[in-house]
Steps between C-alpha positions, in 0.01 A plus 500: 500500500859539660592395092287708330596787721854467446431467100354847467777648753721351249299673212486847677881485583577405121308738385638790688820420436484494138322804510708704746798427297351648165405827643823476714675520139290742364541752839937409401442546176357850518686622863608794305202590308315468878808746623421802240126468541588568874739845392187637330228452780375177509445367844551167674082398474509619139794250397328210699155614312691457173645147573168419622317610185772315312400183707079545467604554122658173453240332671264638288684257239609233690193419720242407243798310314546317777131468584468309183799297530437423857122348383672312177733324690258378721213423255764261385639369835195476666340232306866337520479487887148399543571179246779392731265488785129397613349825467499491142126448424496614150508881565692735235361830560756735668376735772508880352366619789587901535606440851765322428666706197430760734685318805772468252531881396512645858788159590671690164475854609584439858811344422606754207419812766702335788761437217566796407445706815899432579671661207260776455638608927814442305471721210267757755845488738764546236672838453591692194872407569449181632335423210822557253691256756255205526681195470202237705759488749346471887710782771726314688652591880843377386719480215744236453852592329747271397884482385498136295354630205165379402383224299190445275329276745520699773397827316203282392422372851520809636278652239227227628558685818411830441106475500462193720101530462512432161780236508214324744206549270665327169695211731179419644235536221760251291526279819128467474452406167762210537334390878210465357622341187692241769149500709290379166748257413488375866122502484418320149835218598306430849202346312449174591373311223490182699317645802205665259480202218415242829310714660278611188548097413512160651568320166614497163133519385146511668214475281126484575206719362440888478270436796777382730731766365228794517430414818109358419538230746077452526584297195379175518805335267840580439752319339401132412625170555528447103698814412731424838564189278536661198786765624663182663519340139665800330747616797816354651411590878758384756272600765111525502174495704109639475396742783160430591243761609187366752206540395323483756348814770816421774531645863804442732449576830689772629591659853286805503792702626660404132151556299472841663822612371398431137143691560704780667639627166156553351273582814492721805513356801115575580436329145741196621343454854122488309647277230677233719188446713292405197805236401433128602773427804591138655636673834776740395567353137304708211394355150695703279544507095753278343658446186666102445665433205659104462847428314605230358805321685763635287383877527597533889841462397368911416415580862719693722469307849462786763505267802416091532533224253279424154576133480152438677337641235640232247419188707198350385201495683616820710303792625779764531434813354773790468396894583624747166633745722545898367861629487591840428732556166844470729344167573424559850207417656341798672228336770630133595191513779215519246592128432419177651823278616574185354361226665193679529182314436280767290142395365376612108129486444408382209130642366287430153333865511498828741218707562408806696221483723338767727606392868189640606238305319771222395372571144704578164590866500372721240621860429365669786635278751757700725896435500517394828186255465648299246651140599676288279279110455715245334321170333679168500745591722765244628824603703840314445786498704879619456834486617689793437836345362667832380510858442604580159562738189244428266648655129252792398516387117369160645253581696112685477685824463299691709450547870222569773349386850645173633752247459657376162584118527592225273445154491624194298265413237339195641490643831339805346219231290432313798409819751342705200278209398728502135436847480876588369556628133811555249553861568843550329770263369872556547821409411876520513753413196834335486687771324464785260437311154181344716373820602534696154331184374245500770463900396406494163269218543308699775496802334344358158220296754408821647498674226166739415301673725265278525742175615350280780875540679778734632826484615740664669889401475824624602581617216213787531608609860872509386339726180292688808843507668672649212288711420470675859858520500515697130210713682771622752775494250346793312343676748854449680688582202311812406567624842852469464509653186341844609698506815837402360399779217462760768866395640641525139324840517608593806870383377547682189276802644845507827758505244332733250443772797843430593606556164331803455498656833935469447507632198751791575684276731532278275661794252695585784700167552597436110543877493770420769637160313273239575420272127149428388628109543560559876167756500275167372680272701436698845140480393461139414733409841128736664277251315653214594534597842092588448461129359709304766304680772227397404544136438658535880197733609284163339677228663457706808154529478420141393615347804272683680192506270539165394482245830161812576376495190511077475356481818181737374471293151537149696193643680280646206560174265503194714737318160817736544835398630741812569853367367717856575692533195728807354531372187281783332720730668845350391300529131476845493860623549628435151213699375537798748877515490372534097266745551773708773754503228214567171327765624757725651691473175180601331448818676832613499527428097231743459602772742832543381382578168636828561848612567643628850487870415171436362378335842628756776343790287166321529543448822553837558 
């Protein structure tokens, strides 16, 4: 919210400025034509009306313009954006709901009418005489004189101090543009590839079937032991192991302090009360849910050990089991107390079949039996005993990819066989290679054995999150970049919009000082020494405001996108001098080449 929020500050202040300016110029522009309408009767409200007018008349143009512009843009981001994320789900219509064009258009004409309401008190405040004399020049308390003779630079620097207010406007709506052209830069460099290819990935390439990778785990085969071999044949791995999913209807018993913590998200706590009495307790331990999946011996080189020691796990004949604990995306885990402690001895109930029966008659339940009558009944039920050996990080992309009540464990393969009665499968197979001619290899023989849409297997690889990666990043690039664009624009704007009103609001002043020996050379000179001054205060006004914004604004992305690393960095900043020390010396020479067009005598009687 706090970044959204400052976005469409950033929009409205952009916008105004841009806007102010023009109608700033056009009130300089036409001081004296605003002066004579005042010597024949027009009043103050009547010269506002008129700018007014001027301003609902432009928007008359500009809105539906922009209206359409505004909903082209983002029929063609839009799609962009939602392919870079997980909420793309194969939508391309565009909203053209009125509301929001209509949102738009009152945004538009809000901004143009607070715009605009400052020059038109200007022009409404001007007199007839005043009016002759305008020069954009603010009233100051004191003047300065001196005896050593002035130089260029200083009649330049002093010219940026004669309307402060708009000095202000342009240094800041440039600074802007190049903050947040530092900020993007900052924010697309701080991607960690690393940080989201493991945590999308646990391998160089995991492949099982479109069941395991849509999530239809009521499947009663995955991946078999024959393609496992065949994938072995035709890769170099230098690492590799099956995952194993049980088969088998599994409860761990639980405290119910712990169980009620997973109900709590899902019931209220008269629904939780009714529901926990109907559970099946051994004193204060619950049967609760459980999902086991067994590795073999070389995959728990993938787990993350939270807290005690995996080696149990790999001695033969053991009956150590590991809890998959749940860690946050900082990698901090959030409720260390839902968890039993190693050493503990917990107990996993084996059954062939559940049922529901009605606790009441101790018959199956039909459709009319009541919630809070029904009583789980399992059939060929045998319990087996654990020892908790550790708490670990069990890889998402290696796992049953989906959540719910109860503990996740895993188990070594035979220790899983022996408790489940051989109920363990081939759920996925994955592997590691040596180098990068192994994995392009490894690639293209993947991608022609999954080929069609009807293949028996998937696979996921690096290679696809670092495309997923890259392609996220381009997402923010243009968005990023688009961004820029507009709000640099409006500082180019607001640039050559300071020195033309300066231009033209010193016309006869300008007259005046060659009139009184002062070249055209040293004229254009003064000018460009303004726009550089304009240019260097900016990049200053930048660096300024990216050492504050940037340690704020990294600590706000670090929290929105749990793969970003703020590295400060001024670079972008340093980048942009050349061009605006360009751009300070172009454009004042530009204006002045087409105002002096005319000669001197020429200049002071039209400014006369």
């Amino acid at each position: 919210m706090i970044a959204i929020s400052a976005f469409l500050l950033l929009v409205i202040f952009t916008g105004y400025l841009i806007i102010y300016n023009i109608f700033q110029i056009s009130v300089a522009g036409d001081i004296r034509f605003y002066g004579l309408l005042k010597t024949i009767g027009t009043t103050p409200r009547q010269l506002k009306r008129i700018i007014r007018q001027q301003a609902l008349l432009l928007c008359l143009i500009g809105i539906p313009v922009g209206l359409l512009l505004g909903y082209g843009i983002g029929a063609v981001l839009v799609p962009v954006v939602l392919r870079s994320t997980q909420l793309d789900a194969g939508i391309t219509t565009i909203s053209t709901s009125p509301v929001i064009f209509l949102g738009s258009m009152l945004f538009a004409l809000l901004t143009v009418l607070l715009s605009c309401s400052k020059p038109g008190k200007m022009a409404a405040r001007v007199s007839p005489v005043e009016a002759t004399k305008y020069t954009d020049a603010m009233q100051t308390k004191k003047k300065q004189r001196s005896t050593r003779g002035a130089k260029l630079h200083q009649m330049a620097f002093a010219n940026l101090g004669r309307n402060k207010k708009k000095t202000v406007l342009v240094v800041v709506s440039l600074a802007l543009s190049v903050t947040l052209f530092n900020a993007l830069c900052a924010f697309v460099g701080g991607f960690s590839m690393e940080k989201y290819v493991s945590s999308r990935t646990c391998a160089d390439f995991i492949v099982s079937t479109p069941d395991y990778f849509r999530y239809n785990l009521s499947a009663d085969e995955f991946i078999t032991q024959e393609q496992i071999e065949d994938i072995s044949a035709n890769t170099k791995a230098s690492l590799s192991g099956t995952g194993y999913a049980v088969r088998k209807i599994a409860y761990l018993w639980m405290t119910e302090d712990a169980l009620r913590q997973d109900y709590a998200r899902y019931e209220s706590a008269e629904q939780l009360d009714s529901h926990m009495s109907r559970m099946e307790h051994r004193g204060n331990m619950v049967m609760g849910k459980t999902r086991i999946e067994a590795l073999d011996n070389s995959l728990f080189d993938k787990l993350q050990v939270l807290d005690g020691d995996i080696s149990p796990m790999l001695e033969p004949d053991n009956n150590a089991i590991a809890i998959a604990v749940s860690l946050d995306d900082y990698g901090n885990l959030p409720n260390p107390e839902y968890y039993p402690e190693v050493g503990d001895t917990i107990t996993a109930t084996y059954a062939d079949d559940v049922k529901y029966i009605d606790s009441r008659t101790g018959e199956l339940c039909t459709e009319d039996t009541p919630e809070e009558y029904l009583q789980a009944k399992l059939y060929g039920a045998r319990d087996v005993e654990y020892t908790v050996c550790a708490l670990v990080d069990l890889p998402y992309s290696m796992s049953y990819r989906y959540g719910g009540i109860g503990y996740d464990a895993v188990l070594s393969v035979d220790t899983a066989q022996r408790g489940s009665g051989g109920a363990a499968i081939p759920m996925l197979y994955l592997f590691d290679t040596a180098d990068d001619a192994d994995e392009t290899e490894a690639e293209q023989y993947l991608s022609k054995l999954t080929a069609g849409e009807f293949s028996p297997l998937m696979y996921e690889s690096k290679a696809t999150a670092r495309s997923e990666f890259a392609q996220f990043r381009q997402m923010f690039l243009l968005i990023g970049g688009i961004l820029c664009a507009i709000i640099g624009l409006v500082g180019l704007l607001n640039f050559f919009n300071a020195m033309m009103t300066g231009i033209l609001s010193r016309r006869r002043e300008f007259a005046v000082l060659q009139a009184v020996g002062m070249t055209n050379r040293q004229l254009k000179t003064m000018l460009i020494y303004e726009g550089l001054f304009y240019a260097m205060s900016s990049v200053v006004a930048a660096f300024m405001l990216s050492l504050v914004v940037g340690p704020l604004a990294g600590k706000m992305l670090g929290s929105m996108f749990w793969f970003f690393e703020y590295r400060f960095t001024i670079l972008p900043v340093l980048l942009t001098i050349p061009v605006f020390l360009l751009l300070g010396w172009l454009i004042p020479c530009m204006m002045y080449d087409n105002a002096a067009k005319c000669s001197v005598v020429e200049q002071l009687r039209d400014a006369q």
